[in-house]
Phi, psi and omega in degrees: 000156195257160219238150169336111153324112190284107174327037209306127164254151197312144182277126172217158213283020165250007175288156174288156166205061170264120191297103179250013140208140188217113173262133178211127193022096220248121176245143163211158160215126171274106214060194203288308207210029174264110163258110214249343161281100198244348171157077160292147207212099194222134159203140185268122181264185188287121171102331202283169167228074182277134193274168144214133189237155180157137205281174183305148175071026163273334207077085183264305220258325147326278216291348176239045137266330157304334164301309200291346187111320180321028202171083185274133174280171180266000208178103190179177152239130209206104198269123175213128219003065169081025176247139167262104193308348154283002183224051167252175181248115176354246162030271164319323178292336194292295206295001153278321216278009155287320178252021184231121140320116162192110179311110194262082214322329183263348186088341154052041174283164172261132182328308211260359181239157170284153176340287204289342177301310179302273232280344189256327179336263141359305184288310203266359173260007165233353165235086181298322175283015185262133181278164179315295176337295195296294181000286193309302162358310188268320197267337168262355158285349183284166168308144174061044201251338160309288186275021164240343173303331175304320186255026209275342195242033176262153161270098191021300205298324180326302216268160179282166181272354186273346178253359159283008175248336164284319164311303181303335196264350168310288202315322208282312200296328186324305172294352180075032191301191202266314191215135166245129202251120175247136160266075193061042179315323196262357174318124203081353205251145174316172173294307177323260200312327175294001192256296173297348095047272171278340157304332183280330162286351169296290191327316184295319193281347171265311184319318178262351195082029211223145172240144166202180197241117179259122169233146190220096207292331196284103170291328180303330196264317171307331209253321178284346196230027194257134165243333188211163166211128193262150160235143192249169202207083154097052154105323183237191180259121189252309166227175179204134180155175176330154130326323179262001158268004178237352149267352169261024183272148194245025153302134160263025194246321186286331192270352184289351183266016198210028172235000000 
């Protein structure tokens, strides 16, 4: 059965719009001549929930692997909570990527380990002083900790995929970021579980407070968790704006993502 429908509420000008990543003319080229970045020009406000939409081989997943470091660029600036995460120190940099969340499009579980080791994994390795007690403690509080329980002693290979993307994003959550990076979150999964999916990411974001960057293949999971959506085109950010302003754009390269 399907869990109570979430509410987005509308992005509106009393909303924040305090910039907490900002990226600016952001370049990559992969070998002699794949260039898939050509000058991104992006920003995430505090609270926000941003689509970034764009066909394969746009550089979707480039630019936020490129936030965390997963990616070094050739040429940019790339600001995350007033820091520019390319002129920083190994050091500095873990303790932003501590406070960033990032959903990986397969759940990036570890094989070799169980539901619940993956989900304490994360916990005991950046709070080393926490007893076993706490952990579990920590690891049955999270969201949706109700519906992982039926799957806390299973291993990866057991699960389904709509509950290995909740097992990842459980994980993701442990630590509380700040900001959450989703990589193609509803991908493989039915219309049912994608939906819920994206309700759960509604949920994370008025409960915890977190802003994040959605990239999406899903017009349906774009349309329910979206406050804003930029699209990228050759390298750049080519339109921007609502769903519903951008399904009325009277681009036809733009408008081919809404038919």
């Amino acid at each position: 059965m399907m869990k109570e429908k979430v509410h987005k509420e509308p992005q509106t000008k009393e909303k924040d719009q305090t910039p907490i990543i900002e990226i600016k003319d952001l370049h990559k080229t992969f070998g002699k001549d794949n260039a898939v970045l050509k000058g991104v020009n992006l920003t995430l406000n505090k609270g926000e929930d941003l689509v970034v939409l764009g066909r394969s081989g746009s550089g979707k997943s480039v630019t936020i692997k490129c936030i965390v470091g997963l990616i070094e660029p050739d040429k940019g600036e790339i600001k995350v909570f007033d820091e520019n995460v390319l002129n920083i120190s190994k050091k500095q940099l873990n303790e932003i990527r501590v406070r960033i969340g990032f959903l990986f499009q397969s759940g990036a579980l570890y094989d070799s380990m169980s539901v619940r080791e993956n989900l304490a994994f994360t916990l005991t390795k950046h709070k080393r002083d926490l007893s076993a007690e706490e952990v579990e403690k920590e690891v049955m509080a999270l969201p949706e900790s109700g519906r992982l329980a039926e799957a806390v002693d299973k291993m990866p290979s057991e699960l389904s995929g709509g509950m290995k993307k909740r097992i990842g994003l459980a994980r993701t959550l442990i630590l509380k970021p700040e900001i959450i990076l989703y990589d193609e979150p509803t991908t493989g999964l039915d219309t049912i579980t994608s939906r819920e999916i994206s309700e759960l990411i509604l949920d994370i974001k008025h409960k915890q407070k977190t802003s994040s960057i959605i990239i999406t293949h899903d017009m349906a999971c774009a349309k329910l968790t979206a406050d804003r959506i930029v699209v990228l085109k050759d390298g750049v950010i080519h339109a921007e704006g609502t769903y519903e302003e951008l399904e009325k754009d009277e681009d036809e390269w733009v408008r081919s993502f809404f038919e």
